[in-house]
N, C-alpha and C positions, 0 to 999 in steps of 0.2 A: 504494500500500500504506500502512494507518495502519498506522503503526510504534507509535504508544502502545498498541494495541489489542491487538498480538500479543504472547506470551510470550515471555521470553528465550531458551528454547528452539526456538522455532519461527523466531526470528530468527539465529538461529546456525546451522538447519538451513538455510535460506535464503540465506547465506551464504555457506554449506558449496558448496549446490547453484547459486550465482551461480560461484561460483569454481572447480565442475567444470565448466562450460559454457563457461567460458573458456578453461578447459585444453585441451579439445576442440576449438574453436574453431582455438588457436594448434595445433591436432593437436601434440600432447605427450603423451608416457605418461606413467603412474604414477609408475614406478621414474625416470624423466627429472628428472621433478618431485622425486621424492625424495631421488635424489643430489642435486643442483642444490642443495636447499634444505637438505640435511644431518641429513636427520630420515629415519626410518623408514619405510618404505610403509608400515605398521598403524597410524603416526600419521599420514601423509598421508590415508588411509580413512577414519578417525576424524574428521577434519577437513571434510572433502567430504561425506561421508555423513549425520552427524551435526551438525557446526559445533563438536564437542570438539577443545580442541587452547589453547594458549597466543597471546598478542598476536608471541611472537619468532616465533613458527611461521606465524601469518599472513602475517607481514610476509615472510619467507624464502620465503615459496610464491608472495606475488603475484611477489616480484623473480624469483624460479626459470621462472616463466610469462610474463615480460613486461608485467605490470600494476602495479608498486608505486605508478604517478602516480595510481591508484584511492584511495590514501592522503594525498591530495594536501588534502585539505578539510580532513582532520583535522588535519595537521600545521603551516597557514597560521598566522599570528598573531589574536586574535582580536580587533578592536579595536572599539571605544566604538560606539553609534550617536551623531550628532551630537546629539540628547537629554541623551544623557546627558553627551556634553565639556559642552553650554551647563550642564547643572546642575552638574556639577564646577568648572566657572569662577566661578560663582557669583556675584552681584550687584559689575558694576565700580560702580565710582566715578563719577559725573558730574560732582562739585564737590566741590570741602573742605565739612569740615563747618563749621556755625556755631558748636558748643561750643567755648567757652575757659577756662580754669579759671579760678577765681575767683582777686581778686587777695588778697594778702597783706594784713589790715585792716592792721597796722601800719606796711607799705611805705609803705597808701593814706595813711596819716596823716604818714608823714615825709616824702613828696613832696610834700607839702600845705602842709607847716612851709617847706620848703628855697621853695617857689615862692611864699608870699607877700610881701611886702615890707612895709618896717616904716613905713609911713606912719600 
C-alpha cells in the first residue's frame, strides 16, 4: 500500500478496519473491547468503522485486544543513520596546525639586544 498516495481518511479507515480484523481474529466483542479499553461502544464503532477516535483511544483498544506491540515502531528511539553521526563528527584533526601567531616586534627586538654580546 503507498501510504503517501492515500488520504488521511482512507488511512484511518484502514486502520479502523486493520484493527476490526484483529479483534475478530483474537474472537473478542465489541462491548469486551469497550469495557477493557474504557470508552464507549459508539466510540469503539467510530473507530473501527470509520478510523475516528483519538491517539489514547487507539492505544486502549490495541492493549484491550492484545496488540499494543503493533505500536512498537513508533514508540522505539529514532537514531542517526551512520551519514549523518560521520557528518555531525565533523572533520577530526590529523595534525596540529602550522599557524602561530606572530611574534611581538618589540619582544623580537629585546631578545635580540639581551642575546648579542658586546664585542
Amino acid at each position: 500500500m503507498r501510504l503517501r498516495a492515500q488520504t488521511d481518511q482512507v488511512l484511518a479507515a484502514t486502520v479502523g478496519a486493520r484493527i476490526q480484523t484483529l479483534r475478530l481474529r483474537n474472537n473478542i466483542s465489541l462491548e469486551t473491547v469497550a469495557l477493557n479499553a474504557a470508552i464507549s461502544r459508539q466510540t469503539l464503532h467510530l473507530l473501527l468503522s470509520q478510523g475516528k477516535g483519538t491517539l489514547i483511544n487507539l492505544i486502549a483498544v490495541l492493549r484491550a485486544i492484545g496488540e499494543l506491540e503493533r505500536l512498537s515502531s513508533l514508540v522505539e528511539e529514532v537514531l542517526p543513520s551512520p551519514i549523518q553521526v560521520l557528518r555531525m563528527e565533523g572533520k577530526k584533526r590529523q595534525r596540529a596546525s602550522g599557524r602561530r601567531s606572530a611574534p611581538d616586534k618589540a619582544a623580537v627586538a629585546q631578545s635580540r639586544k639581551s642575546n648579542s654580546s658586546d664585542w
